[in-house]
N, C-alpha and C positions, 0 to 999 in steps of 0.2 A: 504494500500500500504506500502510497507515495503521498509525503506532507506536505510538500511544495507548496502549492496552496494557501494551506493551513498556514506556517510558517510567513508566508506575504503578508499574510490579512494580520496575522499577530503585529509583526513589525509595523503594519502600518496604525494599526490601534496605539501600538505603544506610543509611535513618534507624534499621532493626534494629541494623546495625554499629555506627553513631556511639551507639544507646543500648548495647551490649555493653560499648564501650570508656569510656564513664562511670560504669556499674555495675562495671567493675575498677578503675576508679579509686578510686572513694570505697569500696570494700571494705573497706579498714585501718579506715576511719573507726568513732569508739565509736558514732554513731546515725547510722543510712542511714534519708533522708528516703524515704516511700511516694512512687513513681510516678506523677504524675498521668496521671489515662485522656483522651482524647480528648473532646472532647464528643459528644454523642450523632449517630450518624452516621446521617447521610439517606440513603445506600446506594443512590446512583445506579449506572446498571444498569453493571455490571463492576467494583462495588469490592466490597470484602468485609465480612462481617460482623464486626465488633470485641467478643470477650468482655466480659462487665461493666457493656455499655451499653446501650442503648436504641436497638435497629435499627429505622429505618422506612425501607421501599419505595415510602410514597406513592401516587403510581398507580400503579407497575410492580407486576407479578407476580414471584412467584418459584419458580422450579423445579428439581424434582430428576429428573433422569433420568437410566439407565442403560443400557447397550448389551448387559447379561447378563441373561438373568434368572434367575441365582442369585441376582444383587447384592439386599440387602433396607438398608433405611436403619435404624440399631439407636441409641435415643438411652440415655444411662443418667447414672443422678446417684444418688451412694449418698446424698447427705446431703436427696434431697427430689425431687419430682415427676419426671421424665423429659420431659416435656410438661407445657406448660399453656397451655390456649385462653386467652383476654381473654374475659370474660361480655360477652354484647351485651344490653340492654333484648328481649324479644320483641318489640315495636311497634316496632323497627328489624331485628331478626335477619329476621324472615318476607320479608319484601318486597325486602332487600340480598340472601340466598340465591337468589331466585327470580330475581337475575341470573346465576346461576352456573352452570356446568356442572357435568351428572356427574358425582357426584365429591366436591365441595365439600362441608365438614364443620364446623360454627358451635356455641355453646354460649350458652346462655340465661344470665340473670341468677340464678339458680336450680341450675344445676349440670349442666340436662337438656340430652343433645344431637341437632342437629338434621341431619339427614344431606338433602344434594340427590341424587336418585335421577332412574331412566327411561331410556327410550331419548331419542334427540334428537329437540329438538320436541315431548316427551313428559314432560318430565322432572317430577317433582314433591318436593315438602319432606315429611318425612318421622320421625318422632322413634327414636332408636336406641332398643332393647330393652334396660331396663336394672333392676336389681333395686330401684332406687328406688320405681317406681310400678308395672311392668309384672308379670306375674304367670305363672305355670305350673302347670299339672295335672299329680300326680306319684300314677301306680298305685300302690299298694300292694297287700299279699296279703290276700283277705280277710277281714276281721278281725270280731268281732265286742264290737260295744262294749260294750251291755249286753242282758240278757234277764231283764226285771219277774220272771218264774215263778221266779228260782231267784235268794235270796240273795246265793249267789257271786258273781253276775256284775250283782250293785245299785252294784258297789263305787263308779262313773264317776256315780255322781247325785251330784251336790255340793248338790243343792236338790230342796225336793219331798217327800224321802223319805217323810213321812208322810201323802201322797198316794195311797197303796201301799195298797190293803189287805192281809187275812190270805193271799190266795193269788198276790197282787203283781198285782192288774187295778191299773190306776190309776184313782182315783175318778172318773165325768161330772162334769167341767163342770172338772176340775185342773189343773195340768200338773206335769212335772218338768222338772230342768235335768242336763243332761251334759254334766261335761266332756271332749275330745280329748285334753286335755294332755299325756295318757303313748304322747300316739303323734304329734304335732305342736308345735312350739316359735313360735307365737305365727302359726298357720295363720289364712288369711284366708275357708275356705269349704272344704266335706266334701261328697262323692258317696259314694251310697251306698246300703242298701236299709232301707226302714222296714217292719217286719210286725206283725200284730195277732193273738192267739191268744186264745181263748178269749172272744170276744163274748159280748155280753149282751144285747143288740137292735141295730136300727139306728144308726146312726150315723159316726163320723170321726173322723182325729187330723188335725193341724197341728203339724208340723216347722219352728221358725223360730231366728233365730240373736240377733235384737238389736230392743229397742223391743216398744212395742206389736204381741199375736198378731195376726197378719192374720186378715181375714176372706174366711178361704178353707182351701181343706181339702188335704190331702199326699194321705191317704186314705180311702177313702169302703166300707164294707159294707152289707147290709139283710136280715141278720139274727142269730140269736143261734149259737154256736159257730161260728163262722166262723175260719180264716185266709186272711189274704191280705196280699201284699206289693206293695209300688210304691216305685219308684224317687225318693230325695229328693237334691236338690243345694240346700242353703241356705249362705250367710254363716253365719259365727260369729259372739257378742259374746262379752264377757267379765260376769263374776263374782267380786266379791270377788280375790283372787289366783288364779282360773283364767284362763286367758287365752283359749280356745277353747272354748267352749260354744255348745250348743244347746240351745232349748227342746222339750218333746214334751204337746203339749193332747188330750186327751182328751175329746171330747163324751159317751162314755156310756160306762161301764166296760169296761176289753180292759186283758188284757196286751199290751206291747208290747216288741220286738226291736229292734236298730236294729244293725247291721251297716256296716262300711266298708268301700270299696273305692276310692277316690283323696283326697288332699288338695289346696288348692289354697294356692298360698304364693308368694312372693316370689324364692327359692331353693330346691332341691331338698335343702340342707344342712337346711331346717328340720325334712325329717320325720324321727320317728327310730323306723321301722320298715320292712323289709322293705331291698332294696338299697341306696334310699339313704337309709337308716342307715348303711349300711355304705360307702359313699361317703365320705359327711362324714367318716366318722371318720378319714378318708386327710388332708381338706382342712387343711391349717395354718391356726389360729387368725384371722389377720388375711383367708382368705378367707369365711370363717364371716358369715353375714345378721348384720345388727345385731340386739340383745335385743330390742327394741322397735320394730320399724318401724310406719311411717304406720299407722294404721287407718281413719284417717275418724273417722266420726261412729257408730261400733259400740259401744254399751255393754250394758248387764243386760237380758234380756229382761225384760219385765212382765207375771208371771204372777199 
């Protein structure tokens, strides 16, 4: 039978004692010198971790298990993180992971984390879902953004407007700009339906979000008083201080509709129409998307 053990946990009882009965000692005293900590402990396998320092396991692993499973492991720190991974370079995290089991969970130089997944023998690396880069499609009811025929509803052009003529066709060969902004907070891309009313000949419009108009068409007609609709999903850019806009190109003059029915965004806190509007407004501040996340390389369309 081996004391090993045993023998640890004594010595460390005893040295707890002998420092108790020195810290009552010097207690009267005007200045009680700080504690010096241990050096940083190398945590060979049965000794314990030492607050304050710098634990390494070395080769050993280290684990937690339980015999319940109610038991959940709960870490907390009111004054800062609860957890924090060490960043690994990626040209070291990819290939050290892909030793690991199941299970195993790494964090990039960058913030982004990398999860080992799979059945055994199967397993692969894999990036968690995270509102930094990853993204979501959030329904909303359908809305309708603007409709060229009728003044009231011009109000979402932020550009263009004199592209319009007297009965709101938009000029051949124009475009206008709309923005989302009173129903999305710096959304990344709109689904939704584009329609044309009131044709004038042949022709098409182009729905795009950012950069030069493509040359390619959203919707296509071939002749005059025509409606018809088709289904548009483009990026947004931005405008001046809108943050979500779309372009709308008109080849030969048509009124035109454009209607919503999802957003696509970073958080479901961003849109703020239909439920989750009403979500977020549940969320506390500190869970709220940042003002301004990533975009890329999305700026003013070029009409």
């Amino acid at each position: 039978m081996s004391h090993a053990r045993d023998d640890r946990s004594l010595s460390r009882r005893g040295l707890l004692r002998r420092g108790a009965t020195v810290a009552a000692a010097t207690a009267g005293a005007t200045v009680v010198g700080a504690t010096a900590l241990p050096s940083a402990a190398q945590a060979a396998p049965g000794d314990d971790m030492l607050m304050g320092t710098t634990n390494t396991a070395q080769p050993q692993s280290t684990s937690l298990t339980s015999t319940s499973g109610e038991a959940t492991l709960v870490l907390a720190n009111s004054e800062g993180a609860p957890l924090r991974l060490v960043p690994t370079p990626l040209s070291a995290l990819s290939p050290a992971l892909r030793q690991q089991p199941a299970g195993a969970v790494a964090i990039d130089e960058v913030g982004d984390i990398c999860v080992r997944g799979g059945d055994p023998g199967q397993e692969f690396n894999s990036w968690a879902w995270t509102t930094q880069w990853a993204t979501t499609s959030v329904a909303v009811p359908p809305t309708r953004v603007i409709d060229t025929r009728d003044p009231a509803q011009r109000a979402n052009i932020v550009s263009g407007i004199g592209n319009l003529d007297a009965t709101g066709r938009i000029k051949g060969g124009t475009s206008i700009v709309v923005s989302l902004d009173a129903y999305v907070k710096d959304g990344l891309a709109m689904k939704g339906n584009v329609t044309v009313v009131g044709t004038t000949s042949a022709g098409y419009v182009t729905v795009w979000g950012s950069g030069a108009r493509p040359v390619s068409s959203t919707l296509n007609w071939w002749g005059a008083n025509q409606i018809l609709s088709n289904f548009v999903f483009t990026a947004f850019g931005q405008l001046g201080t809108a943050r979500s806009v779309v372009a709308i190109y008109a080849h030969t003059p048509t009124q035109v509709i454009l209607d919503l029915t999802s957003l696509v965004v970073r958080h479901p806190a961003q849109v703020r129409i239909g439920a989750a509007a009403k979500a977020a407004a549940q969320l506390p501040a500190a869970q709220l998307p940042a003002a301004t996340p990533k975009r890329g390389d999305l700026g003013a369309p070029q009409i």
